[in-house]
matplotlib code that plots the C-alpha trace (Angstrom):
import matplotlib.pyplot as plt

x = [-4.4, -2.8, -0.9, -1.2, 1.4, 1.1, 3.3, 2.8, 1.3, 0.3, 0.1, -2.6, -5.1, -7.8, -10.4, -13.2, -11.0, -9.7, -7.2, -5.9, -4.3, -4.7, -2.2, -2.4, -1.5, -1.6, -1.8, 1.8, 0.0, -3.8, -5.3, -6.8, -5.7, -6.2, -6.8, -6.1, -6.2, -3.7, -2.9, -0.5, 2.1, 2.6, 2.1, 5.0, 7.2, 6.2, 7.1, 10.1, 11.6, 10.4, 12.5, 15.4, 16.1, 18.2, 16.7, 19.3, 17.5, 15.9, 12.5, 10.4, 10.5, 13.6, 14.5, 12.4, 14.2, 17.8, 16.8, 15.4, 18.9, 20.9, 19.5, 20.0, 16.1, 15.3, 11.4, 10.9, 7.7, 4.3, 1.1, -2.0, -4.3, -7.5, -10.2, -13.0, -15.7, -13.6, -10.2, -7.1, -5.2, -0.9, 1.6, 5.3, 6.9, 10.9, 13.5, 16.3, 19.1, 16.4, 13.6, 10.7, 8.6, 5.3, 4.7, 1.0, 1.0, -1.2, -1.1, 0.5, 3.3, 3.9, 3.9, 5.8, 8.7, 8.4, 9.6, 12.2, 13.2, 12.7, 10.6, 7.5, 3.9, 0.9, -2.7, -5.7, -8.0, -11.1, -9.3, -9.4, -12.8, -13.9, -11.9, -10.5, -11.7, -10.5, -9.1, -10.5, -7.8, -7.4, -7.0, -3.8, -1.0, 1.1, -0.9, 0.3, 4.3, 5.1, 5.2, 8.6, 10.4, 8.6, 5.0, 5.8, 6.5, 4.2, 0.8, 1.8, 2.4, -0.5, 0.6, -1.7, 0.3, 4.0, 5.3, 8.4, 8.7, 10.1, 13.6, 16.8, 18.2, 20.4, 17.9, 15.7, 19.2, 19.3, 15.8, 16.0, 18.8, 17.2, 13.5, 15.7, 17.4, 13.8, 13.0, 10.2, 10.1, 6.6, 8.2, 11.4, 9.8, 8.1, 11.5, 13.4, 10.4, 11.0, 14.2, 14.5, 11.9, 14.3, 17.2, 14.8, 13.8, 17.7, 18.8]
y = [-21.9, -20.6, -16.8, -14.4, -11.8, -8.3, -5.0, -1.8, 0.4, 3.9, 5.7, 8.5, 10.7, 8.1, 9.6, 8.0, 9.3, 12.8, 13.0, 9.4, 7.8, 4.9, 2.3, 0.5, -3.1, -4.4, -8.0, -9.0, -11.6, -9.8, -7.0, -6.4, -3.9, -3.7, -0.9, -0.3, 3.1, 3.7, 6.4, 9.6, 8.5, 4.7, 7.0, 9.0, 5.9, 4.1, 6.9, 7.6, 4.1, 4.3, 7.6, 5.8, 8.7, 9.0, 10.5, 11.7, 9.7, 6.2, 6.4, 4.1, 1.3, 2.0, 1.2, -2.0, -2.9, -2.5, -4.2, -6.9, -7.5, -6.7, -10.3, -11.7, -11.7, -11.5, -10.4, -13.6, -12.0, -9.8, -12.2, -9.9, -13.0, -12.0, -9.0, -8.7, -5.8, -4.3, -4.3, -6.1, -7.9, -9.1, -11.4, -10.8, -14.5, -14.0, -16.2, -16.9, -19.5, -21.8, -21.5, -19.6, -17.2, -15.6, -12.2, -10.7, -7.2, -3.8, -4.4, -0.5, -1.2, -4.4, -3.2, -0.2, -3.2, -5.2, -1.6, -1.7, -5.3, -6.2, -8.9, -9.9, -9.1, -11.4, -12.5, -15.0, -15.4, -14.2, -11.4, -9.8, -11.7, -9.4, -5.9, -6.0, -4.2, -4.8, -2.0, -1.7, -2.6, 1.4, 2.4, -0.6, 1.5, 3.5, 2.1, -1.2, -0.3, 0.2, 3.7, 5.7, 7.8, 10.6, 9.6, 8.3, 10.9, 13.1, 10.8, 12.2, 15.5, 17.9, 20.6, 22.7, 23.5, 23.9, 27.0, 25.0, 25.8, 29.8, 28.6, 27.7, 24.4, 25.8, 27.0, 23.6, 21.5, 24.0, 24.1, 20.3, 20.3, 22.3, 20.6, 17.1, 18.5, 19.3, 15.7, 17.5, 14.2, 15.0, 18.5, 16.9, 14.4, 17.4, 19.1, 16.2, 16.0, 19.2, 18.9, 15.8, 17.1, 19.8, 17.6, 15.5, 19.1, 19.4, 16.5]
z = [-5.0, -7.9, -7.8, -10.0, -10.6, -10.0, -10.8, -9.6, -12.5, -11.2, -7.8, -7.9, -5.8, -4.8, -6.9, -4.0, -0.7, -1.6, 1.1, 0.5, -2.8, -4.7, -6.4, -9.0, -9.2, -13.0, -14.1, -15.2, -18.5, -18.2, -18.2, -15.2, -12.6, -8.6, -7.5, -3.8, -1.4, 0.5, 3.3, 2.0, 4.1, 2.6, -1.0, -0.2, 1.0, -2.2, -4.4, -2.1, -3.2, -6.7, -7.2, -5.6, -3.6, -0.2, 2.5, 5.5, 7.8, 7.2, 6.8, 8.6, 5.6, 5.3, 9.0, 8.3, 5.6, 7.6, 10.7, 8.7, 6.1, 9.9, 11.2, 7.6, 6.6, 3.0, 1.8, -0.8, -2.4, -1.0, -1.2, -0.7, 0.5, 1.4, 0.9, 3.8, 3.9, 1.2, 3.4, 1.7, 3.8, 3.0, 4.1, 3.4, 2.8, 4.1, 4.3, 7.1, 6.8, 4.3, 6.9, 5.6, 7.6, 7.1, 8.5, 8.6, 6.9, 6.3, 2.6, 1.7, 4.1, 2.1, -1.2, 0.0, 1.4, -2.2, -3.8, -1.8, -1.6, -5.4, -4.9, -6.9, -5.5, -5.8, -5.8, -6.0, -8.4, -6.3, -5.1, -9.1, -9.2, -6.3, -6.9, -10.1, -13.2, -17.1, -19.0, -22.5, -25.2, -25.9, -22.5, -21.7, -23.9, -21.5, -18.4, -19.0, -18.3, -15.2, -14.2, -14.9, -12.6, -13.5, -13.7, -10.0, -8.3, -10.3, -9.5, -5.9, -6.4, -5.2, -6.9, -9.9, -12.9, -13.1, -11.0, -11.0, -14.8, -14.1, -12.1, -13.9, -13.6, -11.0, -8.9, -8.8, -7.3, -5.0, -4.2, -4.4, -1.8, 0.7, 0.2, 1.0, 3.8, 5.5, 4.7, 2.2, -0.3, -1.7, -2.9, -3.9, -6.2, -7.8, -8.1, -9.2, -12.2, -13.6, -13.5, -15.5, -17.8, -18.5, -18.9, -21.6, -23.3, -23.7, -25.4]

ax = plt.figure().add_subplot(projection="3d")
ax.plot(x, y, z, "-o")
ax.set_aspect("equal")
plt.show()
């Protein structure tokens, strides 16, 4: 069966499951998306990676990630191979010393190792067939690149409005320090937004 190849366009509120989120997996030559919900905790370590921020402790991923590069295991690519009573299911393909190994995956954790690892993400054909939908041409634009730093971290955010917009620069790495040090990454994306935004405004 041939694969198709996916990238990771947007990471929102799951519009269906309010207390869950949703990404968005985008054809890389279509333009059909896959939209899958995911639980706020495989969100936050998605958006976590995307950011490429540093927690002071690994997070769980993370810790996945390390153990796995500690026994000299490599994450090849993310195949999500199957959908059943509207449940995807994911393998991660790896690689030791030329042998290959397939491990059996909760497709968020997967996707939320690919972020991490670098490594390309794919489909079936029956899987967009079953749970894909096609973006009008108007609507592909800024959807169709994969999402920036920003627009990352911001899909997560929960916050209404911009309170962040009173503080002075100063203030946010501060407050971005502190939020960090309490391991508070959902506030800290938020932070690290503004503060960009700012740094945009500037130049």
């Amino acid at each position: 069966m041939k694969k198709i190849e996916l990238n990771i366009v947007a990471l929102s509120h799951s519009v269906s499951q309010s207390n869950n989120y949703a990404v968005v997996l985008g054809e890389t030559e279509g333009t059909r998306r896959l939209p899958i919900v995911i639980g706020s905790f495989e969100a936050q370590a998605i958006a976590v990676a995307m950011e490429r921020m540093a927690p002071n402790r690994p997070l769980t991923h993370d810790l996945f990630k390390n153990t796995l590069e500690a026994f000299q295991i490599q994450i090849q690519e993310v195949v999500i191979n199957n959908l059943l009573d509207g449940v995807f299911y994911a393998r991660l393909v790896c690689e030791r010393n030329g042998e290959a190994i397939e491990i059996d995956s909760r497709t968020s954790d997967a996707l939320a190792l690919a972020v991490r690892f670098g490594c390309p993400i794919f489909t079936f054909e029956f899987i967009l067939d079953a749970a894909g939908v096609v973006l009008e041409e108007e609507e592909i634009g800024e959807e169709d690149q994969p999402p920036s730093s920003s627009s990352s971290s911001s899909a997560v955010s929960t916050a209404a409005g911009n309170p962040l917009a009173s503080y002075t620069i100063e203030a946010l790495t501060r407050m971005l320090e502190e939020v960090l040090a309490e391991e508070n990454y959902e506030r800290a994306a938020e932070i690290r937004d503004e503060i960009e935004r700012r740094k945009t405004q500037e130049d």
